[in-house]
C-alpha positions as CSV (number, residue, x, y, z in Angstrom):
1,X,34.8,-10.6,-3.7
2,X,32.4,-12.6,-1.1
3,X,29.4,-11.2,-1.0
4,X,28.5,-10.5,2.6
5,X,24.5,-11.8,4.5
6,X,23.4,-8.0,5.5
7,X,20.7,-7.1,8.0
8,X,19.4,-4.0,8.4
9,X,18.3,-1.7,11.2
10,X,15.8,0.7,11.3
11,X,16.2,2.1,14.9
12,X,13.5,4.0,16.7
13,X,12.9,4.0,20.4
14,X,10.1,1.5,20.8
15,X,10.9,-0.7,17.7
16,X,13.6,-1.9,15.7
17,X,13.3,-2.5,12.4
18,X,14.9,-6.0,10.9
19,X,15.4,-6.5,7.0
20,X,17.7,-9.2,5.8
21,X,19.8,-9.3,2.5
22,X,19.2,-12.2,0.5
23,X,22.4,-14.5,-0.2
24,X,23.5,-12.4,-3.5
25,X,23.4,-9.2,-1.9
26,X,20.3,-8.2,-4.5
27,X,17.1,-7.8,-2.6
28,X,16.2,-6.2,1.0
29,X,13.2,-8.4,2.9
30,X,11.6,-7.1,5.7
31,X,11.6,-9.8,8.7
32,X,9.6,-8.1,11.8
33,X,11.1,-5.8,14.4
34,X,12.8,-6.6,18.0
35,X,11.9,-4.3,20.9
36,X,14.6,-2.5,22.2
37,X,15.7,-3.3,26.1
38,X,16.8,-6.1,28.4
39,X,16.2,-9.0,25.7
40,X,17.3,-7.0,22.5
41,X,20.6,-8.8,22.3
42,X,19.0,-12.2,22.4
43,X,16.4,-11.9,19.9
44,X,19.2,-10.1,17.7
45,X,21.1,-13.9,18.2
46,X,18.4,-15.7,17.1
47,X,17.9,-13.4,14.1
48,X,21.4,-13.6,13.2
49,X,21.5,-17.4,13.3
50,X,18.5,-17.7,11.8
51,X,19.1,-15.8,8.9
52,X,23.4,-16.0,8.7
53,X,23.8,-12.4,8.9
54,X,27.8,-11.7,9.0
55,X,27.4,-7.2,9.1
56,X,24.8,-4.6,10.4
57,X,23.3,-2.1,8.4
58,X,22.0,0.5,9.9
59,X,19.9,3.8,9.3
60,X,20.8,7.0,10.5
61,X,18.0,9.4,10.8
62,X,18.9,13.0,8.8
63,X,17.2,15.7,8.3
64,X,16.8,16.6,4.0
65,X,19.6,19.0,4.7
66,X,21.7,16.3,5.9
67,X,22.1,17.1,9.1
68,X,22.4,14.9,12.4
69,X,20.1,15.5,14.9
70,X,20.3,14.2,18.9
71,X,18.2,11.2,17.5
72,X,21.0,10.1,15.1
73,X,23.8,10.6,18.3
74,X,21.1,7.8,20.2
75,X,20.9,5.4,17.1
76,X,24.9,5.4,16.5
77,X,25.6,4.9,20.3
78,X,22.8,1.8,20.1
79,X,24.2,0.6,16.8
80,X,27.5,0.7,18.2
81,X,27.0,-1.3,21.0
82,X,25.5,-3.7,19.6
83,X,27.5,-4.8,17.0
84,X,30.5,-4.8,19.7
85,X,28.1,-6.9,21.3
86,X,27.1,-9.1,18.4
87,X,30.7,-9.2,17.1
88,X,29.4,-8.0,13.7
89,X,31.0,-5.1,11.9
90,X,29.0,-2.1,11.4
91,X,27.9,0.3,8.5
92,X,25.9,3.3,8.5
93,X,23.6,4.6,6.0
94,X,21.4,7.1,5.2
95,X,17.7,6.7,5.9
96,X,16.3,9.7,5.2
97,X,12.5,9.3,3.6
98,X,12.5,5.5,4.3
99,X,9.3,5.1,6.3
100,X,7.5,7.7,3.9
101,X,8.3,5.0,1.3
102,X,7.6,2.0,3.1
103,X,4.0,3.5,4.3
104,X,3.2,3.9,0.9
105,X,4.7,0.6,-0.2
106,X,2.6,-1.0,2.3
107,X,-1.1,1.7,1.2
108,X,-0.2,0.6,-2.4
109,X,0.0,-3.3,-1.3
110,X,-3.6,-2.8,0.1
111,X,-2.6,-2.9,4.0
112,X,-4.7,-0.9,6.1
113,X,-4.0,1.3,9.2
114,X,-3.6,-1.4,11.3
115,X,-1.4,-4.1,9.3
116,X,1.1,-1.0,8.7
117,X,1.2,-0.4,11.8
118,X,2.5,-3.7,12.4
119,X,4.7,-3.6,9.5
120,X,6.5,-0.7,9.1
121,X,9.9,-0.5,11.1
122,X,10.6,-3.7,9.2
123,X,9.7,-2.4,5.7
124,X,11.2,0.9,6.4
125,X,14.4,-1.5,7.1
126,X,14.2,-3.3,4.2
127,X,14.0,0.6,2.0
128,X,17.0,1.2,3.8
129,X,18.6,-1.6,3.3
130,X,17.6,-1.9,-0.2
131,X,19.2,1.6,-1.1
132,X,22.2,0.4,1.0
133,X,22.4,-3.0,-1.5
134,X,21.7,-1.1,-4.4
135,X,24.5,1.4,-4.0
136,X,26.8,-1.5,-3.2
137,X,25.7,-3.4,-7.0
138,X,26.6,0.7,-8.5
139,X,30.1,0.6,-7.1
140,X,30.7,-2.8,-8.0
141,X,29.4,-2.2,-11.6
142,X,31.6,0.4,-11.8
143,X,34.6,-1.4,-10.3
144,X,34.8,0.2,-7.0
């Protein structure tokens, strides 16, 4: 079984999360963010390219219930599109408490107010994606 180049999306409305999967499909890395509007699909080339990305992960905002809200109705319409547009295929996962862990990822790592500011969609990404990754090793483990 190939092992697929995942990045991840952590969509929000003024900034989108990127992570990348490294070549093994082990470890999530955080890689900056793209801005969503006229340029998006662009910078999502470029990212692509740079970093060989063949399918889109991509968090969907829940509530702990595990309910869809109106926000995760906006991300799967933006997700969807895009990957039509990028010609990638498309997964979903869950993303419930990922920026919780990533701001507290980033207080442990010593970054102050400012520096998570600037680096929190993408390490919220990369929890995402890392879960996402993670699950994937279970199943395979397992032989499913």
């Amino acid at each position: 079984m190939a092992i697929e180049r995942l990045m991840g999306l952590d969509i929000g409305s003024h900034r989108i999360g990127v992570a990348i999967g490294d070549e093994l499909g082990i470890v999530a890395t955080p890689v900056g963010f793209v801005r969503p509007g006229p340029s998006d699909r662009t910078a999502f080339v470029d990212l692509i390219r740079r970093h060989q990305a063949t399918r889109l992960v991509v968090g969907i905002p829940r509530s702990m219930s595990g309910k869809e809200g109106p926000q995760a109705k906006e991300v799967r319409a933006y997700a969807t599109a895009l990957a039509s547009d990028l010609k990638l295929p498309l997964t979903f996962w869950d993303e419930r408490l990922t920026t919780v862990i990533a701001e507290r990822s980033l207080i442990s790592g010593g970054r102050n107010r400012q520096q998570r500011k600037a680096e929190i969609d993408a390490a919220a990404a990369a929890v995402m994606l890392q879960g996402y990754l993670d699950h994937q090793a279970m199943l395979r483990r397992q032989g499913g």
